[in-house]
C-alpha positions in Angstrom: -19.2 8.9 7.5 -18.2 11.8 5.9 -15.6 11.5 2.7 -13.9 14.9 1.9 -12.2 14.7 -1.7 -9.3 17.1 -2.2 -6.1 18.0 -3.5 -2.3 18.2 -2.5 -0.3 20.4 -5.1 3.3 20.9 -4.2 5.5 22.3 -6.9 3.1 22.3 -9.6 2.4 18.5 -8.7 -1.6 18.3 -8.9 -2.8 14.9 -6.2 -6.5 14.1 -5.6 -6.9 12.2 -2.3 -9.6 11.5 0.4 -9.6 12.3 3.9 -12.3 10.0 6.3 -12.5 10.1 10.4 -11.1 12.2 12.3 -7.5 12.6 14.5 -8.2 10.4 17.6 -5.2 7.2 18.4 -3.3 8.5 14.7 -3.5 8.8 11.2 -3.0 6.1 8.4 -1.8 7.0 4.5 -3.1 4.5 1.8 -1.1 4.1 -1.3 -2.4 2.4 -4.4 -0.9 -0.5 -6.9 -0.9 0.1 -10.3 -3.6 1.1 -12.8 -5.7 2.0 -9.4 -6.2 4.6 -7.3 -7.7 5.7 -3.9 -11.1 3.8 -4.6 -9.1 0.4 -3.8 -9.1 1.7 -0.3 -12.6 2.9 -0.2 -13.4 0.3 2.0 -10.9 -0.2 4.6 -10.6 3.6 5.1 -14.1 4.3 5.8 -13.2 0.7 8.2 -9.9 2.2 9.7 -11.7 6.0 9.8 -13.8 4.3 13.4 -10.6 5.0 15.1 -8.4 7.0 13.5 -8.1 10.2 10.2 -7.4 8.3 7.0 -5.7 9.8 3.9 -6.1 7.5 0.7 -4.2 8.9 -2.1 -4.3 9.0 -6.1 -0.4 9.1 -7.2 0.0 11.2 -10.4 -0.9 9.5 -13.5 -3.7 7.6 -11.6 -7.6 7.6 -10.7 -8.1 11.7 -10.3 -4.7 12.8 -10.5 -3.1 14.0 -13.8 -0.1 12.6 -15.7 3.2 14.0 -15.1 5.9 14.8 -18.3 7.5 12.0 -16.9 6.5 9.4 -15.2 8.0 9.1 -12.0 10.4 6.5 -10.2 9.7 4.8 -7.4 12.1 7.1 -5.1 10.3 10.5 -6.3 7.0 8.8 -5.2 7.9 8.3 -2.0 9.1 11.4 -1.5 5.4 12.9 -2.6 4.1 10.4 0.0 6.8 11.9 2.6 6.1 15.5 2.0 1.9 15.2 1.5 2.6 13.0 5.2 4.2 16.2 6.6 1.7 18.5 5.2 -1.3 16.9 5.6 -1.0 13.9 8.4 0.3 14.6 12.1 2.8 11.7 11.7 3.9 9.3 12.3 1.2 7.6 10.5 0.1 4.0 9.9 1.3 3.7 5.9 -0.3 0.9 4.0 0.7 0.0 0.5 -1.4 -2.4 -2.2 1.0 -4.1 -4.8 3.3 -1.3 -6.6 2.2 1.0 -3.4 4.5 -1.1 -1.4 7.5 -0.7 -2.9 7.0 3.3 -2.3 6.1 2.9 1.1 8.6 0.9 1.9 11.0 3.5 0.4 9.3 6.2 2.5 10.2 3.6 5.5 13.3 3.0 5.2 14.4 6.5 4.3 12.5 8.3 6.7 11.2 6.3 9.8 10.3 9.5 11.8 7.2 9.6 10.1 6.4 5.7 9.9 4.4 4.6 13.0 3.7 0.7 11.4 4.1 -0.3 8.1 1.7 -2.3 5.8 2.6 -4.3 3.1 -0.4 -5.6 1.0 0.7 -8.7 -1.9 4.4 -6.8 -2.2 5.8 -6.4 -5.9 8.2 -7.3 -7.6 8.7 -10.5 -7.0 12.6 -10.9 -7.6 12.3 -14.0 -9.1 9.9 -13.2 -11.8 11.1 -9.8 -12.7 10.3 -9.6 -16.1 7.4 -7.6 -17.8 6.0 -10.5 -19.6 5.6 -12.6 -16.4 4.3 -10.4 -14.6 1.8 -9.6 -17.4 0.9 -13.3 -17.2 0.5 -13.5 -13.6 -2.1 -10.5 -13.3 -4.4 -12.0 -16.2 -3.8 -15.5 -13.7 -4.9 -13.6 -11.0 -8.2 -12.2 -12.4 -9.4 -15.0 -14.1 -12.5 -16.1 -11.8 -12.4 -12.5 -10.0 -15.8 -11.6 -8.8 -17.4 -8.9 -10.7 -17.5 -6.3 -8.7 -13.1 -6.8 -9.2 -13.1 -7.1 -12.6 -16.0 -3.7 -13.1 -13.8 -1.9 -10.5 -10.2 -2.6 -12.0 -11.4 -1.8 -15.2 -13.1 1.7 -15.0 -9.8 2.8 -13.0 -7.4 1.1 -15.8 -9.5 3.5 -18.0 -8.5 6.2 -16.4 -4.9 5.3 -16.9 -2.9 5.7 -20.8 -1.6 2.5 -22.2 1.7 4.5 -22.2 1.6 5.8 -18.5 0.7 1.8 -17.2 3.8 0.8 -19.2 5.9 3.6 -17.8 5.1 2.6 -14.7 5.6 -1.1 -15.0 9.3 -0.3 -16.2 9.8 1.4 -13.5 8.3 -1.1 -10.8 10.5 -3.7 -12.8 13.6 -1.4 -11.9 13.2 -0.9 -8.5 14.0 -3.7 -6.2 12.0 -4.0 -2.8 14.5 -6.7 -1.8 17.6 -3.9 -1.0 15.1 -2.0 1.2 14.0 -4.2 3.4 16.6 -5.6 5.8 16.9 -1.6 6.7 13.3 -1.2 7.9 12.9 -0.8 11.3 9.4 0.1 11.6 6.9 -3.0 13.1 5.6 -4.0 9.6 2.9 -6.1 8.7 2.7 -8.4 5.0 -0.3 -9.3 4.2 -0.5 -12.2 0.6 -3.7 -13.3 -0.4 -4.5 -16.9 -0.2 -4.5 -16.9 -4.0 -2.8 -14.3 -5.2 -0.5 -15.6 -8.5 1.3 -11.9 -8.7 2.9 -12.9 -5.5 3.7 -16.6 -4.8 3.5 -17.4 -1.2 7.6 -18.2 -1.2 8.2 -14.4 -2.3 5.6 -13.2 0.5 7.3 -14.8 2.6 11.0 -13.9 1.7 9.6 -10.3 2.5 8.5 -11.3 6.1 11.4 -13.1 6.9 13.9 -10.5 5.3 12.0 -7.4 7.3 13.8 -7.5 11.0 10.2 -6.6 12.8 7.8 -8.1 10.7 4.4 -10.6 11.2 2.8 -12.3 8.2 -0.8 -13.6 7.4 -2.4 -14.7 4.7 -6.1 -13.7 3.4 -7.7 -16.7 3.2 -10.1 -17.1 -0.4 -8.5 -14.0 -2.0 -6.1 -13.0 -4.9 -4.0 -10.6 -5.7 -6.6 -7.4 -5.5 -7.9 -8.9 -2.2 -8.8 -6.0 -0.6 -11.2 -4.6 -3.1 -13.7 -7.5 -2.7 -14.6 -5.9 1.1 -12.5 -4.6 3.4 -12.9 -7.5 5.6 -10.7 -9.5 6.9 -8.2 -6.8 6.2 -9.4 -4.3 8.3 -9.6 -6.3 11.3 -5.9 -7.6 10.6 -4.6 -4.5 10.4 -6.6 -3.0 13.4 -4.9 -6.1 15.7 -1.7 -5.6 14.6 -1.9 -2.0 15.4 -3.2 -2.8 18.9 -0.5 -5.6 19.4 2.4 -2.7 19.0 0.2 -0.3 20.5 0.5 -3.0 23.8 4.4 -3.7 23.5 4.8 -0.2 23.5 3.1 0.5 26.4 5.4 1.4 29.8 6.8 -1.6 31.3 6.1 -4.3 28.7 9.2 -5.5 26.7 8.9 -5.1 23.2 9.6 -9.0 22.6 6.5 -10.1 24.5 4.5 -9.0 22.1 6.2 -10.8 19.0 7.1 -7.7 17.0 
């Protein structure tokens, strides 16, 4: 399948992203954790792209995208996400986070749901009981230790790309924002996916998320940690595809919402 590589540039702001597939039942928008980029959705896009146009992007500061003078918070991010979502996408899209990328797209969620189809919310940060840099430091080097290689060779050429100074930028300002405030006020059908053995996000905070998001379903990828969808894009793929189809079905004329569990 064809990958086109291009750039959004509102304002001066200078994006890499990739597009995949085609418009056919919607579009989907991949945001990145941090020290990543739009290569930790390589897989699942070209998956997802089957079916539907996928965007995966590269946040400034991040894989081809350049640093800012600032890094930015979480808030301006998501607006980024909004406006390259009204530009680029015919929305409302499928919007799937990884780590950090959650907490942007679930401010892109809550604050503006007309352009939110379903949400995806991939090992969610920052765990609210461990919200302190050191901990979290700990946690990640937890997480890796037994990665495969194709994890550790991946993670580090895109933590290359990254200055120490940027990473710790952004870490402050992950640590900041709380995901915690913002969910009770999503109404769009969202999905949380934890890996089995992911130590960044303890199954209790995974599923504090579910239980605090009002239309919500949780599963768990069995055998992976915290960068679980870099390893393949299976199972994840096929999660999100069912989910998708499951509100796709309680939408449908004449079927109450509730039948379908979301």
């Amino acid at each position: 399948m064809r990958i086109w590589d291009m750039r959004f540039e509102p304002d001066g702001i200078d994006m890499a992203y990739s597009e995949r597939g085609a418009p056919g039942r919607g579009d989907a928008v991949f945001v990145h954790g941090i020290g990543m980029g739009r290569v930790t959705f390589d897989g699942i896009a070209g998956e997802l792209a089957t079916g539907m146009r996928t965007f995966a992007l590269d946040l400034p500061g991040f894989g081809d995208s350049p640093e800012r003078a600032e890094a930015d918070t979480i808030v301006e991010n998501a607006e980024l996400v909004a406006r390259f979502i009204e530009k680029r996408a015919t929305g409302p899209v499928l919007l799937v986070g990884h780590s950090m990328g959650t907490q942007i797209v679930a401010e892109v969620a809550m604050r503006r749901p007309d352009l939110v189809r379903e949400l995806v919310l991939i090992a969610p940060t920052i765990n609210r009981h461990e919200r302190h840099a050191p901990i979290q430091a700990l946690r990640m080097l937890q997480d890796l230790w037994g990665e495969s290689p194709r994890v550790l060779l991946l993670g580090l050429y895109e933590y290359f790309k990254t200055t120490p100074l940027w990473f710790l930028d952004r870490l402050r300002v992950m640590l900041r924002h709380r995901i915690e405030v913002l969910l009770p006020l999503i109404a769009t059908p969202t999905l949380v996916l934890r890996g089995e053995h992911d130590r960044v996000v303890p199954r209790s905070w995974a599923l504090e998320v579910a239980r605090d998001l009002p239309r919500s379903d949780y599963r768990e990828i069995a055998g992976r940690g915290h960068e679980a969808i870099i390893k393949s894009p299976e199972p994840v793929a096929s999660m999100i595809r069912e989910f998708v189809a499951r509100i796709d079905d309680a939408r449908a004329p004449g079927r109450h919402p509730a039948e379908a569990g979301a």
